[in-house]
N, C-alpha and C positions, 0 to 999 in steps of 0.2 A: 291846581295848587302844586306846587313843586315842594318836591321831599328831598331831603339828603340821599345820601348813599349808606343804605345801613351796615353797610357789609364793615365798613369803619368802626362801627361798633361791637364787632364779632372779635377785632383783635382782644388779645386774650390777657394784654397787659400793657404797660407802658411802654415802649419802645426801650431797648435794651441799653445803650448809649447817653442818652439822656437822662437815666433814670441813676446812672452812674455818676452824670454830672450834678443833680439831683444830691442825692447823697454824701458826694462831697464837697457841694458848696455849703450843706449843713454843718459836716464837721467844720471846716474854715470859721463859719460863725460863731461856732460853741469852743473854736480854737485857734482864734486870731494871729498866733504866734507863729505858729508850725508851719513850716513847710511840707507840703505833698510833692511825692516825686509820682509820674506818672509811667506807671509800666501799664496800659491800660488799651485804650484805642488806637489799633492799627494806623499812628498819624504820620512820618517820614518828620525827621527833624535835622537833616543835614545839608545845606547848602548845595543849589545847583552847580553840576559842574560847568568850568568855565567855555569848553564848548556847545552847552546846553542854552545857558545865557546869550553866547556869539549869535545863536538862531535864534532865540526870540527877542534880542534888537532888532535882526535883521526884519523880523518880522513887522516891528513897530517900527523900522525907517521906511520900509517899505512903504507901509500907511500915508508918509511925511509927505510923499511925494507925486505928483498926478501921474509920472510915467510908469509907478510901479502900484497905486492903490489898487486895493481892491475890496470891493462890495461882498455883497453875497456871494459864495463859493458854493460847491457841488454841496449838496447836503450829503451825499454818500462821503464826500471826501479828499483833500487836497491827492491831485492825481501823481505828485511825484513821493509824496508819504505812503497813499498805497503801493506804489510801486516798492518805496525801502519797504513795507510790510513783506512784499509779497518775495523781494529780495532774501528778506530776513528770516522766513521760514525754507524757503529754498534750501539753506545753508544748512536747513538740518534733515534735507532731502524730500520736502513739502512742496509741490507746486500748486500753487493757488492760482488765481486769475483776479486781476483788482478786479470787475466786478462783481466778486465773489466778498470783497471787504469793505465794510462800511464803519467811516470814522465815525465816535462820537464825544462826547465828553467827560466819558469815563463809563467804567463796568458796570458801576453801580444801575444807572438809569438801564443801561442796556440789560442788565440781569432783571429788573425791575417790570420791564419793556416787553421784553422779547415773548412771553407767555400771549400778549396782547393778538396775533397771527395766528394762534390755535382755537380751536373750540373745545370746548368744555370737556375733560377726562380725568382722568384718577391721575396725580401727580406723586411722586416720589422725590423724597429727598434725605441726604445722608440727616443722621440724626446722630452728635447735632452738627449743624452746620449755617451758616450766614443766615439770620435774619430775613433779610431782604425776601429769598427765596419764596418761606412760606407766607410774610404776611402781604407781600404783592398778589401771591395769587387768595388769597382770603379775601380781601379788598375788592379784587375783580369779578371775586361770588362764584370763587369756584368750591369751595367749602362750606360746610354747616358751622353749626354754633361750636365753639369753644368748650372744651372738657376740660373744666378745671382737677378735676381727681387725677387726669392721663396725663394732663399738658399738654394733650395734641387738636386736630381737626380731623374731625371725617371728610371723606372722602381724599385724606393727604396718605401716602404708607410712609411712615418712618422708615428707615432703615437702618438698624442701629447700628452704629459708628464706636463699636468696645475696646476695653484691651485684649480681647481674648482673642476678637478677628484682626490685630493691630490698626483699628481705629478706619478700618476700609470697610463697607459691608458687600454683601451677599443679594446677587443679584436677586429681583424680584423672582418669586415664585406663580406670585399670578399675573393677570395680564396691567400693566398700568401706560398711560400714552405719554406721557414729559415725566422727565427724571433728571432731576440737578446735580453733578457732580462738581467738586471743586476738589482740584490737585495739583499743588501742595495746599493743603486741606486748610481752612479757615472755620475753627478755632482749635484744630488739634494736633496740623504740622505734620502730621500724616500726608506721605505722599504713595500712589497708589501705582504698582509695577505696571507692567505691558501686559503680562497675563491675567490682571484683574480688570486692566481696561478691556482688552479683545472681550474677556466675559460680558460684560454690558454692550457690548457693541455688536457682540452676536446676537445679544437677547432681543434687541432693540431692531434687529434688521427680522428677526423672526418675528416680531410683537406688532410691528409698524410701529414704535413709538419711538420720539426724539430725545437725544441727548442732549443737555445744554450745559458744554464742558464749563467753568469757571477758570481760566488757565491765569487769574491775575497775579499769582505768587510763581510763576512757573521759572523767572531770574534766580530764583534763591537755591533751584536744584545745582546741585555742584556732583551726585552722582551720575557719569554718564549711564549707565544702566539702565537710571529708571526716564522714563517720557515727559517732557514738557509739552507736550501736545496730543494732543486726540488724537490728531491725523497722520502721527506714529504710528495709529492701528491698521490693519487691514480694512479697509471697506467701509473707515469710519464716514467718510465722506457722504457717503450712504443715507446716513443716520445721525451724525451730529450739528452741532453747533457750537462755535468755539467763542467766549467773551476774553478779552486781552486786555489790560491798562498798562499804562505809562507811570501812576500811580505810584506801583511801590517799585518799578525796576527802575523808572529813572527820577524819581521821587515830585511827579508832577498830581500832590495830591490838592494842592491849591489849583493848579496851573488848570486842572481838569483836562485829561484828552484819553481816548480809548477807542477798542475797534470789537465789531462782531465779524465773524466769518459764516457768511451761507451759504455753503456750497451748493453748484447747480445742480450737481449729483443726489442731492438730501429728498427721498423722497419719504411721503409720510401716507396714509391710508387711504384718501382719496385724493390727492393728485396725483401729477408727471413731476418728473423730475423737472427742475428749474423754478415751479410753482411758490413754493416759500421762498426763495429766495426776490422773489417780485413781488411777494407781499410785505417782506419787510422792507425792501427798498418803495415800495407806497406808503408801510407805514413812516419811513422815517422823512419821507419829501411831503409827507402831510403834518406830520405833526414835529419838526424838527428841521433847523433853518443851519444846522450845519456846527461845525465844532467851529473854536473863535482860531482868524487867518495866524493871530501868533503863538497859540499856543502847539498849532499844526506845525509851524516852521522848529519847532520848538523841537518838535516829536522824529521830524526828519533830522536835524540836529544827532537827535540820541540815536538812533539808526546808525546816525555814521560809524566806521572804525574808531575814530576818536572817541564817539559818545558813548557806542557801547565799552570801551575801554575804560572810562573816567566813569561809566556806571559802575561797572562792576567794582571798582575799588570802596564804592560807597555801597554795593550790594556784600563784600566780604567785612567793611566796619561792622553793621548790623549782625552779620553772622557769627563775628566776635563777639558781642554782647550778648546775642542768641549763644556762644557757650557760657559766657561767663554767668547766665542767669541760670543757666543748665547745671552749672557746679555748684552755683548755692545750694539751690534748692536741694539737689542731690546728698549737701553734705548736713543740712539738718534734718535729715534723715526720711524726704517726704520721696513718693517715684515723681519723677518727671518723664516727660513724652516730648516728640517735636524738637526743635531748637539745632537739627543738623542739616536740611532741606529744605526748611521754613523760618522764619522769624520767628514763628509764637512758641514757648514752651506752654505746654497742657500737661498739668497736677492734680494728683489726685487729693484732696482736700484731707486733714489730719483729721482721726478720729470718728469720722464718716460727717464730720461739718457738713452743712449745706452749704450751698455754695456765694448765697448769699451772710449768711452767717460767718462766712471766710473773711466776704469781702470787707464786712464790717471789723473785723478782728484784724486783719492785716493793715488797713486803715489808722485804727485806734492805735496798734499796738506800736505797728513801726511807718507810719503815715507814707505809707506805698499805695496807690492806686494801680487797681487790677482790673479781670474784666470774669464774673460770676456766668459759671460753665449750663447753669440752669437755663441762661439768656438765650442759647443757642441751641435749646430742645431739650427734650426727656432725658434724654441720655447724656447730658450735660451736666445733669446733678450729680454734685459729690466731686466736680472738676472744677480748675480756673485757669483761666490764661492772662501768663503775660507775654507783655508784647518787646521786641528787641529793637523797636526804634525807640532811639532816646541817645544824648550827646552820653559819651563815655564816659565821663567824670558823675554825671549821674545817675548811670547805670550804676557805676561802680558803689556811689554812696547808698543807692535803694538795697544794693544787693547786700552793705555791710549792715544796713538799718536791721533786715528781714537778718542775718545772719545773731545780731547781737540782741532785736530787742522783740522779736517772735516767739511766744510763749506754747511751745506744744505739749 
């Protein structure tokens, strides 16, 4: 008799996202009138740039024609996009090897994914931090039942993520084998120096346990100080694993395209070096028929001088909105985090609100959609993030809504 997968049943709640959408198509019904302005989910809302587009015509004409179609592609990867990848970290003194990099179509799966090539150990993750992280491996039955008193799973170590450590934590104490970082930090725009990476990437080559860096926000760093990459660290190569998208740097979050990096150097407890990286390139030619040919042509595209150029004017609008959301909030007298290396501003909720409780008030009060800091772990309660993708004009209007009709 075949059964389900129970481990589906073990998540601890609704899904974070939907539950958001959920709530607000309620209000709509009980408030047919009003407009919601959405400061909420990480979505990109500003038009490709026009050499972004040039490649993925180029891609669809391609298709049009017998002397340039193409079928199925390398599942690992269009070989002249790994090439700009492998160009593209180069430039910030990284040498990779394309097959060291595997396209796919986007972070998320790949974060989602990537756990799938280990065996069963004690996982760590920033708390709070992306969804994805801990309920993919809950799912995959690497965790017990759900504690609703704690918010957490056994056998997961939270790492808490405060303002007291500025929102980075403190490397494990005991032994743990996968440990998820994301920097600049999703949901709290916390981005994490050199000397707090080297800390984890020593622990990690002492521990045999893997890093699995999250670098999807890594465009929005504008301080050259701090790292947009793991393999900034010494010896990271060692020990990590880097997830990349297209996503929010060149705003391909319909288009769907992104990259893992396994270094042949990454070794982990029982193998050799090069070992993981051949099991992910198995997993990804078994179960993964490759990213689609034009949104790859797409990706090389924004590679170019031109792309990355025409990004980043469309990575400094968002960072505009990222202050201007940073000023409200500031001046009706709440703390804000985040919003100068990241998209998201993270606030500490008025009066010690939950953060759900927030959501609903900000909602009612001044029909601003946000995203409840509880969604993304224990230590998410009492925070909210909003998000700084969103057209200017209504950034501007959410932020006067919250400045004039938010009751603290």
């Amino acid at each position: 008799m075949v059964k389900i997968n129970n481990n589906y049943d073990k998540l601890g709640a609704g899904y974070l996202f939907p539950e958001i959408a959920r709530r607000t198509k309620l209000f709509l019904a009980n408030n047919p009138q009003a407009k919601v302005m959405r400061l909420g989910i990480g979505n990109t809302t500003e038009a490709l740039t026009p050499t972004i587009i040039d490649g993925l015509k180029t891609g669809v004409a391609n298709l049009s024609d017998i002397k340039t179609y193409s079928g199925y592609g390398d599942e690992q990867g269009n070989t002249r996009l790994r090439e700009a990848l492998a160009n593209h970290f180069s430039k910030k003194g990284i040498q990779l090897q394309t097959n060291e990099i595997f396209v796919s179509d986007g972070a998320k799966s790949d974060s989602a994914n990537i756990q799938s090539i280990f065996g069963f150990g004690v996982v760590a993750v920033q708390d709070p931090s992306y969804p994805v992280y801990v309920d993919t491996n809950v799912i995959a039955g690497r965790t017990e039942e759900y504690d609703e008193s704690s918010g957490q799973y056994k056998n997961i170590l939270y790492m808490p993520c405060v303002a007291e450590n500025g929102f980075f934590p403190e490397v494990p104490k005991g032994k743990v084998d996968l440990i998820y970082l994301c920097s600049p930090n999703n949901p709290t725009g916390a981005v994490a120096t050199k000397e707090q990476l080297k800390g984890f990437v020593d622990y990690a080559i002492e521990n045999k346990a893997v890093l699995i860096f999250d670098s999807a926000y890594a465009s929005f760093v504008s301080d050259s100080n701090l790292p947009t990459s793991i393999y900034e660290i010494p010896r990271a190569k060692e020990c990590a694993i880097e997830i990349g998208s297209f996503s929010k740097s060149a705003g391909f979050t319909g288009v769907r395209l992104g990259y893992t990096i396994v270094p042949m150097d990454l070794v982990v407890e029982d193998t050799v070096a090069g070992k993981v990286n051949s099991l992910w390139n198995r997993r990804q030619t078994t179960f993964f028929n490759g990213a689609s040919n034009i949104a790859q042509m797409g990706g090389i595209a924004a590679l170019s001088e031109e792309g990355l150029k025409e990004s980043q004017e469309i990575i400094d609008y968002y960072m505009e909105n990222a202050r201007i959301i940073k000023k409200c909030i500031e001046s009706i007298g709440l703390k804000a985090y985040g919003g100068v290396n990241a998209p998201y501003i993270w606030l500490a909720t008025p009066n010690n609100m939950s953060s759900w409780d927030f959501f609903d008030k900000l909602l009612n009060e001044t029909h601003v959609v946000g995203t409840p800091g509880i969604g993304f772990g224990p230590n998410g309660e009492g925070y909210f993030r909003l998000s700084a993708f969103g057209h200017r004009d209504d950034i501007k209007q959410a932020v006067e809504s919250i400045v004039n009709n938010l009751k603290i």
